[in-house]
Structure formats: structure tokens, C-alpha cells
Steps between C-alpha positions, in 0.01 A plus 500: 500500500868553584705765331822489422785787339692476166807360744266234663423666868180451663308818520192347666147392390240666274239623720267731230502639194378816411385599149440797342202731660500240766839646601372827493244423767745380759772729409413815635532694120820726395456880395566342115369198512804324413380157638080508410585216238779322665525144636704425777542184702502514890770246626532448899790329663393319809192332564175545375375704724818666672751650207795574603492727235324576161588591122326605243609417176414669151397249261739547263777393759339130453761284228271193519285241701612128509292300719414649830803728460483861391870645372561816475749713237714672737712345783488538892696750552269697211141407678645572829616853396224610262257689767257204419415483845314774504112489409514682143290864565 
């Protein structure tokens, strides 16, 4: 699924989604625990199997899904500058 900013840039393709205590298995945890409920969306740009990079994207950054194309609520220069490419702890 390709995902797209508020401004209509390409961020790259959904690769996983991670829900709640799900999340808190692959994240390695924080000292408060901030994410155990969270969902967050892993999105690579690249190819499958080679990212040039990854983000991952709180849920409530997602504005809606139309087709096979996720938007986001914030623009490019936003996502790109949010620290979303680091794992959440």
C-alpha cells in the first residue's frame, strides 16, 4: 500500500503494522511504558527487501485510506522531521 503526506509526496509503501502489545514485543520497552498500547505503521522506501530507509508512523498521524493509498495528516516536510525513523523504545 503506498503512502502518501497531507501535500501529496510519496513516503513509500506500508510494510507492517504494529498494534498494541504486539508493538511492545518488537519495540524493545521504555522505562514508562509510553508506547505498550500504541500502533505504529512501519513504512520502507525502496524495495521490498532493501529500504533505503524506514519510518514508523503513530497511528494517529493516518488522515484516511482511499483505495490502496494511505494519507497521512501532516505534510513531508512534518514526517520527514518528526524522529519517526527511529524504532519507538
Amino acid at each position: 500500500m503506498k503512502v502518501i503526506t497531507s501535500d501529496g509526496q510519496e513516503l513509500g509503501t506500508l510494510v507492517r503494522v504494529f498494534r498494541g502489545s504486539e508493538a511492545s514485543q518488537v519495540f524493545q520497552r521504555c522505562a514508562d511504558e509510553t508506547y505498550m498500547d500504541a500502533t505504529y505503521l512501519e513504512v520502507g522506501r525502496g524495495s521490498a527487501n532493501a529500504p533505503l530507509y524506514t519510518l514508523y508512523i503513530p497511528y494517529r498521524a493516518i488522515a484516511d485510506i482511499l483505495d490502496s493509498t494511505l494519507i497521512l495528516n501532516v505534510d513531508a516536510k512534518t514526517a520527514c522531521s518528526s524522529g519517526w525513523g527511529q524504532k519507538p523504545c
